[in-house]
VOVO-842978 format. One record per residue (C-alpha): residue in three letters; residue number from 1; x, y, z. Coordinates in steps of 0.02 Angstrom, whole numbers. Layout:
r residuo ALA, num NUM, px X, py Y, pz Z .
...
***
This chain:
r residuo UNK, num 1, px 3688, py 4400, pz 7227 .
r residuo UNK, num 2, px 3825, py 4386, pz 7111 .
r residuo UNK, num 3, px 3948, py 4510, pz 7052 .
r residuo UNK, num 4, px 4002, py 4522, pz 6896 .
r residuo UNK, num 5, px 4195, py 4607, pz 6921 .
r residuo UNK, num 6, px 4225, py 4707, pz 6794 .
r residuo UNK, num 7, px 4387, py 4752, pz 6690 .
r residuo UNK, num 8, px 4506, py 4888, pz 6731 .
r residuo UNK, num 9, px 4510, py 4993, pz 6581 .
r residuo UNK, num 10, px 4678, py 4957, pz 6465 .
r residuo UNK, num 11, px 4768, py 5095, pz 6429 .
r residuo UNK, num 12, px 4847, py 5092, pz 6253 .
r residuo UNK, num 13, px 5013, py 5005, pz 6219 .
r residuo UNK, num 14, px 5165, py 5117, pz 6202 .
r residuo UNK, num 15, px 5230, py 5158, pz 6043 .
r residuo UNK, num 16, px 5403, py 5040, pz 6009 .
r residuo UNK, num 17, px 5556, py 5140, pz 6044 .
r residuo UNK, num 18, px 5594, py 5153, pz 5866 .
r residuo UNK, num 19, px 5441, py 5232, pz 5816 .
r residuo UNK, num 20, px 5468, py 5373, pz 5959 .
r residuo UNK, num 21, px 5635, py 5410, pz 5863 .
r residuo UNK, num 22, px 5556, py 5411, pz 5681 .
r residuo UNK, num 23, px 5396, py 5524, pz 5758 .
r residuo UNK, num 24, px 5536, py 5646, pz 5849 .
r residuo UNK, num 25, px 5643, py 5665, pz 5707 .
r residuo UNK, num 26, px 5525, py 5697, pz 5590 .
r residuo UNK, num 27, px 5447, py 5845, pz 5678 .
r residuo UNK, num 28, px 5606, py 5978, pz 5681 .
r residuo UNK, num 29, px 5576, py 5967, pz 5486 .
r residuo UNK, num 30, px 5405, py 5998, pz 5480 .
r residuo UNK, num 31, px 5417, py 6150, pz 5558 .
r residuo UNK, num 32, px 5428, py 6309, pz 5417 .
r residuo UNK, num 33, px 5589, py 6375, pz 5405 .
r residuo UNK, num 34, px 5536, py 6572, pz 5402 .
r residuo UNK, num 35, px 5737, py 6629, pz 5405 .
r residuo UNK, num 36, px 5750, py 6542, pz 5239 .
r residuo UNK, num 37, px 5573, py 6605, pz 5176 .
r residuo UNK, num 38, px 5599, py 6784, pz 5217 .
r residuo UNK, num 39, px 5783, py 6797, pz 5139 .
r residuo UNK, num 40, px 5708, py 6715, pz 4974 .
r residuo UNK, num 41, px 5565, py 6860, pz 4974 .
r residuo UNK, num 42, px 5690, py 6974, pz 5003 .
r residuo UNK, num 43, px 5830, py 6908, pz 4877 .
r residuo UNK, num 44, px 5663, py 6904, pz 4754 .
r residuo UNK, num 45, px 5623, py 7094, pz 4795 .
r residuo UNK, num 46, px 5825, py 7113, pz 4752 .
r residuo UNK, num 47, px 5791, py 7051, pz 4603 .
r residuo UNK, num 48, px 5621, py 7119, pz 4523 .
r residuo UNK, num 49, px 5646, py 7287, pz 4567 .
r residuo UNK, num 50, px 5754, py 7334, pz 4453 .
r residuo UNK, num 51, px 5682, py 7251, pz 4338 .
r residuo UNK, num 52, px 5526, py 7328, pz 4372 .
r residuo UNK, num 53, px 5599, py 7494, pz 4359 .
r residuo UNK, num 54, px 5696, py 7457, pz 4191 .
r residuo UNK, num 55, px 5517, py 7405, pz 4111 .
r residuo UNK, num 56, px 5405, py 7561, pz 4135 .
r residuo UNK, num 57, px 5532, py 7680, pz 4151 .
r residuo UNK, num 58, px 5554, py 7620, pz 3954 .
r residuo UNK, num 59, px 5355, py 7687, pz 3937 .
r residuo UNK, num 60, px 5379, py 7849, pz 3996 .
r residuo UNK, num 61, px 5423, py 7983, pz 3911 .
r residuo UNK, num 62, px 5598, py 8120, pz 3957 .
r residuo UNK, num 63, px 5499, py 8233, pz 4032 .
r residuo UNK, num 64, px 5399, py 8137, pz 4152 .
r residuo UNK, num 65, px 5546, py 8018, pz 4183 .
r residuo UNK, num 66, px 5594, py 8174, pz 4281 .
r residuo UNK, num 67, px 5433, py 8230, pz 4356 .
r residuo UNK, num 68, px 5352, py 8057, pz 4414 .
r residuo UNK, num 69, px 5395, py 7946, pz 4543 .
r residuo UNK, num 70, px 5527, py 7835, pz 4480 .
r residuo UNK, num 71, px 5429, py 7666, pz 4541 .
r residuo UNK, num 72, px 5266, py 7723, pz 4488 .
r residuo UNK, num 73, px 5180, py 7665, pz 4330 .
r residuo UNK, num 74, px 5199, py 7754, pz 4207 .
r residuo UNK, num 75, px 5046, py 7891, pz 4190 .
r residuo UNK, num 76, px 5041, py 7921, pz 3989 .
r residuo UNK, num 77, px 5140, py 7773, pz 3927 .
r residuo UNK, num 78, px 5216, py 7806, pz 3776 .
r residuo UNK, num 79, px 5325, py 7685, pz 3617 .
r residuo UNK, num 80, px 5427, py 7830, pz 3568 .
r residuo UNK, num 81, px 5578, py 7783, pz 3651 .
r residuo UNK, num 82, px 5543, py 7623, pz 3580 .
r residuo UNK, num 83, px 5531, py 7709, pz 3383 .
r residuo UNK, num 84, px 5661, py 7790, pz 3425 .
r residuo UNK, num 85, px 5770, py 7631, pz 3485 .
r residuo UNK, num 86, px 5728, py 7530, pz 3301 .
r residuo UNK, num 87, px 5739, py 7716, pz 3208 .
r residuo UNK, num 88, px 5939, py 7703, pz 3261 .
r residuo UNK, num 89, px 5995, py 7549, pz 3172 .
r residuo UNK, num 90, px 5932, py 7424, pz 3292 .
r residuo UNK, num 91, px 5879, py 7284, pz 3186 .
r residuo UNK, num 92, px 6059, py 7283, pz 3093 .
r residuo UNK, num 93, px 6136, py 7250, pz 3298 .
r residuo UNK, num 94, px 6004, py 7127, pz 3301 .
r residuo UNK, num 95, px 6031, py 7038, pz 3155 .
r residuo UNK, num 96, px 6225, py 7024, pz 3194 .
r residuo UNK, num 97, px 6202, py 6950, pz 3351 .
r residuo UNK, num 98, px 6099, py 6818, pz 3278 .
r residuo UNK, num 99, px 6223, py 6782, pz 3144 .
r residuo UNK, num 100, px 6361, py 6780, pz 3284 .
r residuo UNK, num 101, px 6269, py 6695, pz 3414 .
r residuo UNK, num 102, px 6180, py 6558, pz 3280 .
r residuo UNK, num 103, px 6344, py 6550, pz 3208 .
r residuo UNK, num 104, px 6446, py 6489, pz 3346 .
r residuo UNK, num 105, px 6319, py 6401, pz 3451 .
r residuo UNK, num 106, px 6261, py 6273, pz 3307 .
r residuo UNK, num 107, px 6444, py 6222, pz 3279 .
r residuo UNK, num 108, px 6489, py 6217, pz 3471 .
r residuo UNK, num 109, px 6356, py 6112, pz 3511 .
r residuo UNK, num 110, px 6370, py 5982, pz 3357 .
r residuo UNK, num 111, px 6548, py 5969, pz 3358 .
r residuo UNK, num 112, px 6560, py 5952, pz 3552 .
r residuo UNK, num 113, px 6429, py 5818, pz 3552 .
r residuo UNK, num 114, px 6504, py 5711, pz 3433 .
r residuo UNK, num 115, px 6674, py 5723, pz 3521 .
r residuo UNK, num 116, px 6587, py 5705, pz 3679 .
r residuo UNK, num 117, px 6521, py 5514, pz 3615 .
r residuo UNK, num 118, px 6687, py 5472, pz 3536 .
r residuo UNK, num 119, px 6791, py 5526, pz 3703 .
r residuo UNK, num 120, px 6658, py 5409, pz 3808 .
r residuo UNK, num 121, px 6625, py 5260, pz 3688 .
r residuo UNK, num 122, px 6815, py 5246, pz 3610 .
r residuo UNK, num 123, px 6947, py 5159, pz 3712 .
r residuo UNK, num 124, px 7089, py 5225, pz 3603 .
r residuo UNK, num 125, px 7222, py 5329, pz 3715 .
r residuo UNK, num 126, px 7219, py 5467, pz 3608 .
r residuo UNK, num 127, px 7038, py 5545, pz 3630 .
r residuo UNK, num 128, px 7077, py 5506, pz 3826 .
r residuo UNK, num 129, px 7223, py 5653, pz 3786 .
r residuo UNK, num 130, px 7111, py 5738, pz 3686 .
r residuo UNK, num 131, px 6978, py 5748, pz 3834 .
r residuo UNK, num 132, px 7135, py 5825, pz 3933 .
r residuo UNK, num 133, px 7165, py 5962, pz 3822 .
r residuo UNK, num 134, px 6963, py 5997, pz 3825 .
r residuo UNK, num 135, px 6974, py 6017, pz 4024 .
r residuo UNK, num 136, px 7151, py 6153, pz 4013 .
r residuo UNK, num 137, px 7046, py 6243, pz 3896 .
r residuo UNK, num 138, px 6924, py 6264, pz 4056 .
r residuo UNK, num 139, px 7085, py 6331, pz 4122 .
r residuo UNK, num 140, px 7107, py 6474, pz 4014 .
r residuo UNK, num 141, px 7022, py 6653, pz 4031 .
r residuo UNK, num 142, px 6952, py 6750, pz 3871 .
r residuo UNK, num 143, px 7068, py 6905, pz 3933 .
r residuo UNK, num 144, px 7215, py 6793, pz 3942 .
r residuo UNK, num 145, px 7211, py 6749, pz 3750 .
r residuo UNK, num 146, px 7142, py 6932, pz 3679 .
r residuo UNK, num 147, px 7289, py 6986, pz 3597 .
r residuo UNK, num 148, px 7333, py 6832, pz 3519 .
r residuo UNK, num 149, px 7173, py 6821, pz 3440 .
r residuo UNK, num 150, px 7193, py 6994, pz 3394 .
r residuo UNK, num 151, px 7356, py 6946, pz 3296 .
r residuo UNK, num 152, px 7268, py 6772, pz 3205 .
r residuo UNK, num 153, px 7127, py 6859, pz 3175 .
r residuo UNK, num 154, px 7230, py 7016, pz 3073 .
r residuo UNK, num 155, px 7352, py 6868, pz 2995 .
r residuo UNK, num 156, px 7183, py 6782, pz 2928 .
r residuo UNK, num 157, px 7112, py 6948, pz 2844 .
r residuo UNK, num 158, px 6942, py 6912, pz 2971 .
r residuo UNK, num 159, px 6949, py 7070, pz 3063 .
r residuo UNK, num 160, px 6814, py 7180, pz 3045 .
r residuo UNK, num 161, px 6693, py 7049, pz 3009 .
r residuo UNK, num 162, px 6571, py 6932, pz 3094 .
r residuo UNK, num 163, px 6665, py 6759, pz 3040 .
r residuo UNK, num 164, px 6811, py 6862, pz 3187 .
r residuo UNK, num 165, px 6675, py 6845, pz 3322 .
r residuo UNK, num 166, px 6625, py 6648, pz 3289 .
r residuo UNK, num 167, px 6781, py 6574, pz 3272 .
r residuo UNK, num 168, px 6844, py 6627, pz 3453 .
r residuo UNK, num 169, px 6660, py 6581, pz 3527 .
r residuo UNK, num 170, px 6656, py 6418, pz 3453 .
r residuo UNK, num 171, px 6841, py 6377, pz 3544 .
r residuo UNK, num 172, px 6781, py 6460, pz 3700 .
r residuo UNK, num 173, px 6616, py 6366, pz 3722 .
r residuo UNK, num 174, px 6700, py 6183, pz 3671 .
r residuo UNK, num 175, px 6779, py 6129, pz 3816 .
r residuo UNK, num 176, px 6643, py 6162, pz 3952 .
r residuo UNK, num 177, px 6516, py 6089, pz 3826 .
r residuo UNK, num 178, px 6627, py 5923, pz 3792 .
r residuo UNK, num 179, px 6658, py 5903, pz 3992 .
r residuo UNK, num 180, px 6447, py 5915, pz 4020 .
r residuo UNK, num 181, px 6406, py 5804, pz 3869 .
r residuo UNK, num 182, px 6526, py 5671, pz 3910 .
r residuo UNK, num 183, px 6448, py 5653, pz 4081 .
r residuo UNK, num 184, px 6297, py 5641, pz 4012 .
r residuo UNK, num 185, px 6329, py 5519, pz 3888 .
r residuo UNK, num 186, px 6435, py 5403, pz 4017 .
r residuo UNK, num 187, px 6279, py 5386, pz 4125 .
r residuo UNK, num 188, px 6169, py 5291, pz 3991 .
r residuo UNK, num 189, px 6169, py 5120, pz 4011 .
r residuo UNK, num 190, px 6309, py 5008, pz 3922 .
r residuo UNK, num 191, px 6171, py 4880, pz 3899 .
r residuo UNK, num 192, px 6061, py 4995, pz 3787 .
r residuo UNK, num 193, px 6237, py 5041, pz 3671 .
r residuo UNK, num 194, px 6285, py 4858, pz 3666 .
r residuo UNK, num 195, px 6088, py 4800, pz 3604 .
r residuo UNK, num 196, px 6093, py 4931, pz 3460 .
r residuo UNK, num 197, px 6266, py 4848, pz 3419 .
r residuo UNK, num 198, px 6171, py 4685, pz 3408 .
r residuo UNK, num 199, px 6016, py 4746, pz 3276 .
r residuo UNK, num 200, px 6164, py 4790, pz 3167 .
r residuo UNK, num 201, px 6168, py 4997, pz 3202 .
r residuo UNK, num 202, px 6318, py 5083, pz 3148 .
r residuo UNK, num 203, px 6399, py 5227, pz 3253 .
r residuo UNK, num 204, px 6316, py 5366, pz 3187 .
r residuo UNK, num 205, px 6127, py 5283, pz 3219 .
r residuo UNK, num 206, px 6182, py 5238, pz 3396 .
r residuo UNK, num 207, px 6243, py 5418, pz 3411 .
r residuo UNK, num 208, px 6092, py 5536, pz 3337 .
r residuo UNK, num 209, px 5943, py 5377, pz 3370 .
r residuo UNK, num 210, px 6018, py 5353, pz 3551 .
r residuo UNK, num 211, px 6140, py 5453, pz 3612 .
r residuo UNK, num 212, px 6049, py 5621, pz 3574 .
r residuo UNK, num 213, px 5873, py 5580, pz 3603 .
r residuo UNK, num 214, px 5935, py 5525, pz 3802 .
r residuo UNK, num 215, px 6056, py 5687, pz 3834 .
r residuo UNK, num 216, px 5944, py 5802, pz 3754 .
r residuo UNK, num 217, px 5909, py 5914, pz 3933 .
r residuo UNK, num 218, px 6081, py 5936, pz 3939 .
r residuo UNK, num 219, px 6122, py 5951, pz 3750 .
r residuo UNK, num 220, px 5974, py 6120, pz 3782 .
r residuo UNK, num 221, px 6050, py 6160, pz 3934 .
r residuo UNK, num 222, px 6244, py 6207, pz 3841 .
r residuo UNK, num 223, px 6138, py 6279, pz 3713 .
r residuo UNK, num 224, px 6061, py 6405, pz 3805 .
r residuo UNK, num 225, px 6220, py 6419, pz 3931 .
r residuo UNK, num 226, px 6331, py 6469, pz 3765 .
r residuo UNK, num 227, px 6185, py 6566, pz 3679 .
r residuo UNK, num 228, px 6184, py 6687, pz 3829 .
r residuo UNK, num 229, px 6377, py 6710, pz 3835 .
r residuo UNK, num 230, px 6388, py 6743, pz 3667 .
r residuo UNK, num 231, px 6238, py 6867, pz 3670 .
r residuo UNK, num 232, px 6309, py 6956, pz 3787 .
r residuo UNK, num 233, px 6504, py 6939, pz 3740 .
r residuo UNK, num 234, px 6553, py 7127, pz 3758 .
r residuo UNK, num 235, px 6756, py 7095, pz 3741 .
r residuo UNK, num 236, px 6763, py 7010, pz 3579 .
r residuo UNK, num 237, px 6641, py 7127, pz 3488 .
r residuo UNK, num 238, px 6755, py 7285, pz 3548 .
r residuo UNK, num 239, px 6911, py 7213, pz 3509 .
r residuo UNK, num 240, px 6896, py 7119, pz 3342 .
r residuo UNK, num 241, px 6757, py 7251, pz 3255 .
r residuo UNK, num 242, px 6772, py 7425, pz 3203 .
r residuo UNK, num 243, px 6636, py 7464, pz 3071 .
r residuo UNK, num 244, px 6467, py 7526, pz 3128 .
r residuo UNK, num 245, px 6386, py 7403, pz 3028 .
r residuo UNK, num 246, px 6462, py 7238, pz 3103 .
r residuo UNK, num 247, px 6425, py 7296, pz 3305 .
r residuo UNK, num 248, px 6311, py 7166, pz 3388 .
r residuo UNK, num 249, px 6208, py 7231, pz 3529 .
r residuo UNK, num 250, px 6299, py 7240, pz 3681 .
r residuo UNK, num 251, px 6417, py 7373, pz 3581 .
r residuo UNK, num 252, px 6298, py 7445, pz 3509 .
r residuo UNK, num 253, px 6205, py 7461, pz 3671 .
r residuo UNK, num 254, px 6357, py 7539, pz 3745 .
r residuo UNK, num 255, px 6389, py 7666, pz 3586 .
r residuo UNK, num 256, px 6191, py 7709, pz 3614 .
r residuo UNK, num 257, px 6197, py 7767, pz 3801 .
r residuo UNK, num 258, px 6348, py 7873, pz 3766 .
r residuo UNK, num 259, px 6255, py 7939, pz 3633 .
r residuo UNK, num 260, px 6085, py 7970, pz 3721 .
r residuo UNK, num 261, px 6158, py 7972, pz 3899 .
r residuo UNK, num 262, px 6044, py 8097, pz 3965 .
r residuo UNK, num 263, px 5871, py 8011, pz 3885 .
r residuo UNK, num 264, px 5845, py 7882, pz 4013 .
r residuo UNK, num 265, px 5686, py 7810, pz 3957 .
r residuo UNK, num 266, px 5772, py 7777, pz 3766 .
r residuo UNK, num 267, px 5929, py 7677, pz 3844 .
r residuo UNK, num 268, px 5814, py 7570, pz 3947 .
r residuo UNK, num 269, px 5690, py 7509, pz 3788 .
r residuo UNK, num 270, px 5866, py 7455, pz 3708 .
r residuo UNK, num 271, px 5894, py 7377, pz 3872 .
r residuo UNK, num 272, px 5740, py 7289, pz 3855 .
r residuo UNK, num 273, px 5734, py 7250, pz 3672 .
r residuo UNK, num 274, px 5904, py 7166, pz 3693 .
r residuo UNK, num 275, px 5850, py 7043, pz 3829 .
r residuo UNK, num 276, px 5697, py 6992, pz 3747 .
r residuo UNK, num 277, px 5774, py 6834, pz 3629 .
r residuo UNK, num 278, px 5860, py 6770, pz 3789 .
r residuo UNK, num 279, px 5704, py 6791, pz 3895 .
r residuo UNK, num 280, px 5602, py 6719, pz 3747 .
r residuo UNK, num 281, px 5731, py 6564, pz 3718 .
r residuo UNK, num 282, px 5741, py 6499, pz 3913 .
r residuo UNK, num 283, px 5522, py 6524, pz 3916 .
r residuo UNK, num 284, px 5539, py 6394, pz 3749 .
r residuo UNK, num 285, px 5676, py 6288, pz 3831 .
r residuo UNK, num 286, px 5646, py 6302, pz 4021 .
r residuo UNK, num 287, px 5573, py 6137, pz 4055 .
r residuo UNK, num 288, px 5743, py 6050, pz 3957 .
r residuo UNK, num 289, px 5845, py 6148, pz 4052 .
r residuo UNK, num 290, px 5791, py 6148, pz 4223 .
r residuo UNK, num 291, px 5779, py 5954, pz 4188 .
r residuo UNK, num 292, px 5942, py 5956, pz 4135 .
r residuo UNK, num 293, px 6026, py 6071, pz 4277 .
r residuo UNK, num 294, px 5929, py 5965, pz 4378 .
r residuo UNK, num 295, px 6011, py 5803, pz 4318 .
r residuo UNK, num 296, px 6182, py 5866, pz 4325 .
r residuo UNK, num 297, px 6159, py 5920, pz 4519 .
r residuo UNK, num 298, px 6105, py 5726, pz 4551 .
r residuo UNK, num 299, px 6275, py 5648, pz 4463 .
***
């Protein structure tokens, strides 16, 4: 009788040493990181709660501002304070801050763009200077320069008047708007500049047909950046206007709660009517911007 020997079981061949090391270090980062995760909730509670409390407190009346809960929902909301908000020349703030903010922005943006392309795409040593003196304007605060503006503005007959608050915002937003476009712009390929220059495009194609279409995240991104200091410039405004009718809405804001400092409710529904265009502007732009914040992290 014959036996048929049989064969020892194999046991399974080690993984190579390098694959150990990949399969180790890859573990510490799948484990969740709760230190991070429970200082973003917090930072996130930070952050809505007030807001929270700045939106319904706006829907309840004086009375039970004082009586309720102030984190509770409001139990009778009310528009009054709302009524009473537009009632009090509102939409004449409103429409000045447009003006100002439209006003400046438009400019800013075109005018920095276009130097932005020359600076990159021109060799001459001049616009290298010229970049210089767009970086020391990074250099200089709006508080520095106040009362000098103050005097140009009196010796140009401007003061009192809108045209005073656009003239300083389009020299304040120009430098940090030239410095973002130009790194944008020095990032697109030489290859796709130099084949417009062979189908015979001129300059100003290459610029507005290439150029803009490939920096447009971060052409949105210093619109929005300068649209929200301008909205809520606060220095310029007190400084260079005096007239009721020419206050934009951070002023006017500031005039209202000292004149309805007790009505709480009132003060926060102009608190929330003035944040509405910038909330509304970043929900129509976000996806630009984020791309474009994004991109300028990764250069």
């Amino acid at each position: 009788m014959t036996t048929v020997p049989t064969k020892a079981p194999q046991r399974a061949a080690a993984p190579p040493p390098d694959a150990r090391h990949r399969r180790s270090a890859r573990r510490p980062s799948e484990r969740p990181n709760w230190v991070a995760g429970l200082t973003s909730v917090l930072w996130l509670v930070i952050v809505i709660v007030p807001i929270y409390w700045i939106v319904i407190t706006s829907f309840k009346s004086q009375s039970n501002y004082y009586a309720e809960n102030p984190l509770a929902p409001p139990g009778e909301p009310t528009l009054l304070n709302y009524r009473l908000v537009i009632e009090s020349d509102f939409p004449r703030y409103f429409i000045n801050s447009v003006i100002a903010t439209l006003g400046a922005v438009v400019p800013a943006v075109l005018f920095s763009f276009m130097a932005a392309y020359a600076i990159v795409r021109s060799r001459a040593r001049f616009l290298r200077w010229t970049n210089s003196l767009f970086l020391m304007g990074l250099a200089i605060p709006l508080q520095a320069t106040v009362i000098p503006i103050y005097l140009i503005i009196i010796k140009l007959g401007l003061y009192d008047t809108l045209m005073a608050l656009i003239l300083p915002s389009i020299a304040f937003a120009i430098p940090l708007s030239v410095l973002i476009l130009a790194n944008f712009i020095r990032d697109v390929p030489k290859e796709l500049f130099d084949s417009m220059r062979i189908d015979g495009a001129s300059e100003q194609v290459t610029l507005w047909r290439l150029a803009f279409p490939l920096t447009r995240p971060a052409v949105v991104t210093v619109t929005v950046y300068n649209s929200l200091q301008i909205w809520n410039g606060f220095l310029l405004p007190l400084i260079l206007t005096q007239s009721p009718d020419k206050r934009t809405l951070p002023l006017a804001l500031w005039s209202f709660q000292g004149q309805y400092s007790i009505n709480v409710p009132a003060v926060l529904a102009s608190v929330v009517l003035t944040t509405l265009p910038i909330l509304i502007l970043y929900v129509v732009g976000r996806r630009q911007l984020l791309s474009g914040l994004t991109a300028g992290f990764g250069k």
